[in-house]
N, C-alpha and C positions, 0 to 999 in steps of 0.2 A: 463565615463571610456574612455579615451583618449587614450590610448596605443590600445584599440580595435576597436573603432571606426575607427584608422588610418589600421590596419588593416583589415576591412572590406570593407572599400575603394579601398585599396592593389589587395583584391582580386574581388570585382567588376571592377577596373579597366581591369585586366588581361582577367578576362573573356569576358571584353568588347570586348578586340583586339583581342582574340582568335576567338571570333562569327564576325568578317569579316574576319579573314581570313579563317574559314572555309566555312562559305556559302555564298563565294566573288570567287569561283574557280569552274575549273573543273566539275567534274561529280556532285556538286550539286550547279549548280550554277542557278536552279529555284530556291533553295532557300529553310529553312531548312521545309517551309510547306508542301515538295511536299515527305518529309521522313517521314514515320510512326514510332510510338513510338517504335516497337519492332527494328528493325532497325537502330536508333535511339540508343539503349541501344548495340546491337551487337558492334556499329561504337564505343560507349563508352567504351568496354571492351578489343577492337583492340588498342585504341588509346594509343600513347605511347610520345606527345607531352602534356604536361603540361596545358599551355595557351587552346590549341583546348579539350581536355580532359572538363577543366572546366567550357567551352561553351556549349559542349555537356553536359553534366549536369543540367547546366541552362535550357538549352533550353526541357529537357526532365519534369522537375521540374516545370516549367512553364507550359507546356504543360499540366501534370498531375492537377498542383493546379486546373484548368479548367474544369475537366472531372467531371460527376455527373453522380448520381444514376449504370444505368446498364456501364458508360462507365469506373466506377472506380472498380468498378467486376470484366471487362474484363483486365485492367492493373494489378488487382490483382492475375490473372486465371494466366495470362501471364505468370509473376514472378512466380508464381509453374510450370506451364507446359513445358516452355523453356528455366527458368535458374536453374536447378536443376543439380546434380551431372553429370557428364558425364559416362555412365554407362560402357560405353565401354574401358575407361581410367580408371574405378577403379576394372573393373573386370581384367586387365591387372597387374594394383599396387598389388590387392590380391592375384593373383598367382605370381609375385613376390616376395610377403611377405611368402608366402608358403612356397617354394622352398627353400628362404635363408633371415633368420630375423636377421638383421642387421638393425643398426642405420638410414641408406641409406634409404632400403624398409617403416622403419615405416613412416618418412619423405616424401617418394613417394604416401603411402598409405592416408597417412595424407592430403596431398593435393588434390591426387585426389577425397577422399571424402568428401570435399569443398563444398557445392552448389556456380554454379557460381555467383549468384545473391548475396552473402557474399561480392565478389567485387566489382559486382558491386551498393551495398549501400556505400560501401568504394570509392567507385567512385561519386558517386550521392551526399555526404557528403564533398565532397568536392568544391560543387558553392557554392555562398554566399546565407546565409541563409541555406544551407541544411541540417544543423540539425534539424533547428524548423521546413523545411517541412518534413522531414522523420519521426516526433517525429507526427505529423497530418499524416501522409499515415499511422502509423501504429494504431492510432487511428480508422483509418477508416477501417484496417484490421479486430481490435478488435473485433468490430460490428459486422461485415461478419463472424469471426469465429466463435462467440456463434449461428451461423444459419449453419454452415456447418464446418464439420471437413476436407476440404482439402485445409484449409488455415492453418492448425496448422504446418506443417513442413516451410514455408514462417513466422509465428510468431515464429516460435523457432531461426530461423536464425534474424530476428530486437532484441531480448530479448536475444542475443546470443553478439553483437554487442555493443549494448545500454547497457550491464554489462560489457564491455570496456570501452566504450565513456564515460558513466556516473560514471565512479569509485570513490569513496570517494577521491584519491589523486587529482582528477578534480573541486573538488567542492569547491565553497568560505561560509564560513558559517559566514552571516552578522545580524547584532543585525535587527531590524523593531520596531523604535519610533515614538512619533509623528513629528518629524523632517524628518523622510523618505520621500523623493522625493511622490506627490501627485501621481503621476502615477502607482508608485510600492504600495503605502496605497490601490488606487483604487483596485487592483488585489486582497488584502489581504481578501477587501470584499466579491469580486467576488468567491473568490477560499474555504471560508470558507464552510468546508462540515460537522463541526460535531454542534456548535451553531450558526446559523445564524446569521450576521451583520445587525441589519436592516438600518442603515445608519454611517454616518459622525457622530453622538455625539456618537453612542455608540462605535464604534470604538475608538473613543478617550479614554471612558471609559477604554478600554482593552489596550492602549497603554499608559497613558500619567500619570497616577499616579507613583508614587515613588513604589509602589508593587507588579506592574505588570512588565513583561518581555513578547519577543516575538522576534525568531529565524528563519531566512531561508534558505537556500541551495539554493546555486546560481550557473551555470553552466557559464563558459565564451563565449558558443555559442549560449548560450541561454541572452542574456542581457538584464537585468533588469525582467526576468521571473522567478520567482519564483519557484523552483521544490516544495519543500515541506516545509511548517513552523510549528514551535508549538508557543502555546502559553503558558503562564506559570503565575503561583499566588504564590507571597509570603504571606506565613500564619504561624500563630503564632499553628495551629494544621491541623489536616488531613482533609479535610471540608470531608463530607457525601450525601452533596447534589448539587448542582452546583449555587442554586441560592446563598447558601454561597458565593458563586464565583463573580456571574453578576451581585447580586442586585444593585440599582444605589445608592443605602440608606446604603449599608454597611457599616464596621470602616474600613479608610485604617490605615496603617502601614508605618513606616520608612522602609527601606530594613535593616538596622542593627538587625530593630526588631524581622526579619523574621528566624523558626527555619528549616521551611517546604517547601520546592517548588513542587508547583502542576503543572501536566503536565495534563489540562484540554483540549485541543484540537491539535488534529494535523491532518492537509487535506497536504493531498496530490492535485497539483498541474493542474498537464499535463497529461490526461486521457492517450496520446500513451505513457507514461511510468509507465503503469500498471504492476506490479509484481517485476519490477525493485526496487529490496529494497533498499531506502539510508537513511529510518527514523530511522532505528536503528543506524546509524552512527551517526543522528541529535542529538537522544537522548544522547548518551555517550558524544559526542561533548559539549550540551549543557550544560550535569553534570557536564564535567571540568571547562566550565569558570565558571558556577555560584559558585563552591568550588572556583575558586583563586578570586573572587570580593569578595566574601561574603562568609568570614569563621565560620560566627554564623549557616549556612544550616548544619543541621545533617539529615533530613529526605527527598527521592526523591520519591515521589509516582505520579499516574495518577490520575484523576479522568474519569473514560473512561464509554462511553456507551456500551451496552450489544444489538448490531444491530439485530441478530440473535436468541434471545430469544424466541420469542412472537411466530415467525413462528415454531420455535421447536416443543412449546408448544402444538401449535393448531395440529400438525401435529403428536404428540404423542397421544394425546387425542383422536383422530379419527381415529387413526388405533389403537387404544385401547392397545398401549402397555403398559405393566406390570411397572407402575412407584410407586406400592407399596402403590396405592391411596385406601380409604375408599368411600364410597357411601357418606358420608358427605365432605368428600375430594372434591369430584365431585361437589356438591353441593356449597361449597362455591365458586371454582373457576369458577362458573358460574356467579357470579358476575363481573369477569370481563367485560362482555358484559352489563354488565347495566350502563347507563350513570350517571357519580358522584359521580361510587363508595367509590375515593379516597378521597370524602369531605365529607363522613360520617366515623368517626372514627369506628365507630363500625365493619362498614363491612372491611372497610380496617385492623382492628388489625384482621377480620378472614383471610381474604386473606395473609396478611404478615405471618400468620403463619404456611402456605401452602406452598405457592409460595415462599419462601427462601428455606427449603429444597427439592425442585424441579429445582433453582437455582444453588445448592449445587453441584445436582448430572449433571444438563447440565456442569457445569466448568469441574467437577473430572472424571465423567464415557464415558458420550458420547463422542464419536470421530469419524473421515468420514471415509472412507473404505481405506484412506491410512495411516490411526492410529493419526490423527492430531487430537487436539482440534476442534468440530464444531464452537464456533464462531469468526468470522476473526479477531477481536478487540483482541481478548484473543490471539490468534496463534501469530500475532504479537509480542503484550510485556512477554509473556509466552517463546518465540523463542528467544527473548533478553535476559531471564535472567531475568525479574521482578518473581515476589510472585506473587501471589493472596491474597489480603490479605486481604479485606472486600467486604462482598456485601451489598450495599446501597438501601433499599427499597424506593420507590417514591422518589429515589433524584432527577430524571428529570420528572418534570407535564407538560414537553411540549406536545402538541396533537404529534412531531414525537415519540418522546421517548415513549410515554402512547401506540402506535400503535406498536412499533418496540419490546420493551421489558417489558410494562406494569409500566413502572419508572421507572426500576431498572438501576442500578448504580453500579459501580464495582473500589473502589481502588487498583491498582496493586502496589506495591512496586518495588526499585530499590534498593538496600544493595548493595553498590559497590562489597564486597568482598566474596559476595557468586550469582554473575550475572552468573560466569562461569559453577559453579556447578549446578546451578538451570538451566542453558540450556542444561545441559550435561545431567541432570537426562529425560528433555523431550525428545531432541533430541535421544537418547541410549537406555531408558526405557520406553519411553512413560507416563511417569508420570510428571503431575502437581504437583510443587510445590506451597503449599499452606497453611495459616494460622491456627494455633491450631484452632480457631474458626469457621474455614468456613469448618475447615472438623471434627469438630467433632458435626458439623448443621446436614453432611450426614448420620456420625455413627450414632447420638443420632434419627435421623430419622427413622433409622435402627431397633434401639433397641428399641423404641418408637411400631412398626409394630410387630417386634417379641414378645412384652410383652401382645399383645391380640387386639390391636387397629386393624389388618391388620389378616384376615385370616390365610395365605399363605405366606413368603415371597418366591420369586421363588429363587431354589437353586442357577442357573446363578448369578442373582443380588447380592446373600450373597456373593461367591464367587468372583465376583468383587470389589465388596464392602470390603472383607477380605486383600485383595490383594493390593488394590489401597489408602486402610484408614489404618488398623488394622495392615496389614504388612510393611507400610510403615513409618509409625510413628516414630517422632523421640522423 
């Protein structure tokens, strides 16, 4: 990319002459080692010269990439403790805004409760390279904040920024064949988080046939880095299991042939742009081109794993809540834990006939305490507008998938023309929308327990169950 390369130059240049002439002078003219980082960042958020601006940047950016273990703590303490709001300046703005609410005060109020540190990543973002290190410092926030909550006002301000920075109008969204530059293929391997690559042929395998497809999201200051890709399967039906997908022995297909496209993997990239959502952009993106290349697609489904499952399970099970199980219930799903169970047919048609409507009700009932779907894969294409619309027993035999969700597999649907209603029903109502099948797995499980199989059903469940199946039905 030539237009960016020249300007990257541009601005490495600039920065060059800006970094003598600020520590070629005056009061730091030992030189910028003898300025500590806080200091350092103050000088960055006075400065009002350009060139010296994006020296100071450099020079702080450089400095941090260096810092390890306790000393990227203390850069990170920093940034909470002394670029935070100015309290004194917004207790000021508020009784302004008190007194006399006008367009002015909201404006004054507005700004002053800014965190200073807002600017200055808007400052730090501006040397070369400072998005890809800001996109790594808040990576390295990340970590720190699942050990301590007084990094989360510090990550609400990078996740504040970075849904600026990173907005879909920002993003290049470029096909990934086996023609793609080696360096961006190597990444694809690197970054693949839901079936692993185990090398160079089988990547080929997923790129280089006539029925495979595969998309990524490109940022201009990030180049050649990958944000997020999918991969994609043209099929002649909705596969169930994924080796449909990988086998190396499978029938391929012309693309004319193809009536289905599967969206069987999509990783996300760049860990410090966690939460940052742009795969729902990917998706929709990627629905349109494949409609205007290939007008024989009438169907858009995933084939997605179920991350979340297995840990539900074990975790329902042992604090013994009421999932409507019989003592033989209990009994078969203790096969789980025996090694092979899924190569003896026998135990597996007990267990599938358990663990689907157990499945049923983790998709439709359960939710985390801010009324969300529990698991992440589902909140995702559930939050876009897909269906739920089959759950796939042992479709993944991998040792991750057998540990994570005992195999199970989960087709979501995309129906262009009901994405919007189906988000509106989660988001508004808190209901899954989902397949006559997969929810009448839950009812018929229901009525199955109340017909004599199940003592008890507890009143709560029916009532949820009445609610979320029975009265919602169309």
């Amino acid at each position: 990319m030539p237009g960016t390369s020249f300007f990257s130059d541009m601005l490495q240049g600039i920065t060059e002459r800006g970094r003598k002439l600020l520590f070629a002078g005056s009061r730091t003219a030992e030189g910028a080692a003898e300025v500590d980082l806080e200091t350092l960042c103050e000088m960055l958020l006075s400065s009002r010269g350009e060139a010296s601006g994006m020296a100071i940047a450099a020079e702080i950016l450089e400095r941090w990439s260096k810092l390890e273990g306790a000393g990227v703590q203390q850069f990170l303490q920093m940034l909470s403790e002394k670029f935070g709001a100015e309290t004194a300046k917004l207790d000021k703005a508020v009784d302004r805004y008190r007194a006399e609410r006008s367009a002015a005060t909201i404006i004054a109020l507005h700004n002053a409760a800014e965190p200073r540190r807002q600017e200055l990543l808007r400052r730090l973002n501006l040397a070369p390279n400072g998005t890809a290190k800001l996109v790594q410092m808040r990576q390295q926030l990340l970590s720190l904040r699942e050990r301590s909550e007084e990094f989360r006002a510090v990550d609400a301000d990078f996740a504040h920024l970075f849904g600026s920075w990173f907005n879909r109008g920002f993003l290049t969204l470029r096909p990934i064949d086996w023609s793609t530059p080696a360096h961006i293929l190597e990444k694809i391997i690197k970054y693949e988080a839901v079936h692993e690559i185990a090398g160079w042929e089988e990547l080929r395998r997923r790129l280089a046939p006539a029925d495979r497809r595969c998309f990524a999201f490109f940022h201009p200051r990030l180049v050649d880095e990958p944000l997020v890709f999918v991969e994609v399967a043209l099929t002649r039906s909705v596969p169930g299991a994924i080796k449909d997908v990988l086998d190396e022995g499978r029938e391929q297909i012309s693309a004319d042939q193809a009536t289905t496209a599967v969206f069987y993997s999509i990783s996300n990239c760049q860990d410090g742009l966690r939460g940052i959502s742009f795969g729902n952009f990917l998706i929709k993106q990627v629905v349109e081109d494949l409609r205007r290349d290939l007008p024989g697609l009438k169907n858009f489904v995933t084939l997605s794993p179920v991350p979340g499952f297995a840990r539900w399970l074990a975790k329902a099970l042992s604090s013994e809540a009421d999932l409507m199980l019989t003592a033989e219930d209990h009994k078969v799903l203790a096969l789980l834990n025996e090694p092979g169970w899924a190569d003896d047919d026998s135990r597996a048609n007990q267990v599938e006939r358990v663990l689907l409507p157990l499945a049923a009700h983790y998709f439709l009932i359960e939710r985390t305490p801010e009324g969300r779907p529990v698991d992440p894969v589902a909140r995702f294409h559930l939050g876009n507008g897909a269906r739920l619309d089959k759950l796939n027993f042992l479709g993944d035999r991998s040792p991750k998938a057998m540990q994570q969700a005992h195999g199970l597999m989960v087709n979501y649907l995309y129906k262009l023309e009901d994405i919007e209603a189906n988000h509106e029903a989660l988001a508004q109502r808190g209901e899954v929308t989902a397949s006559p099948a997969v929810k009448n797995m839950l009812a018929r499980n229901g009525e199955n327990r109340r017909a004599g199989k199940h003592e008890q059903v507890p009143r709560r469940l029916v009532q949820v169950m009445n609610a979320k199946i029975g009265g919602g039905r169309k």
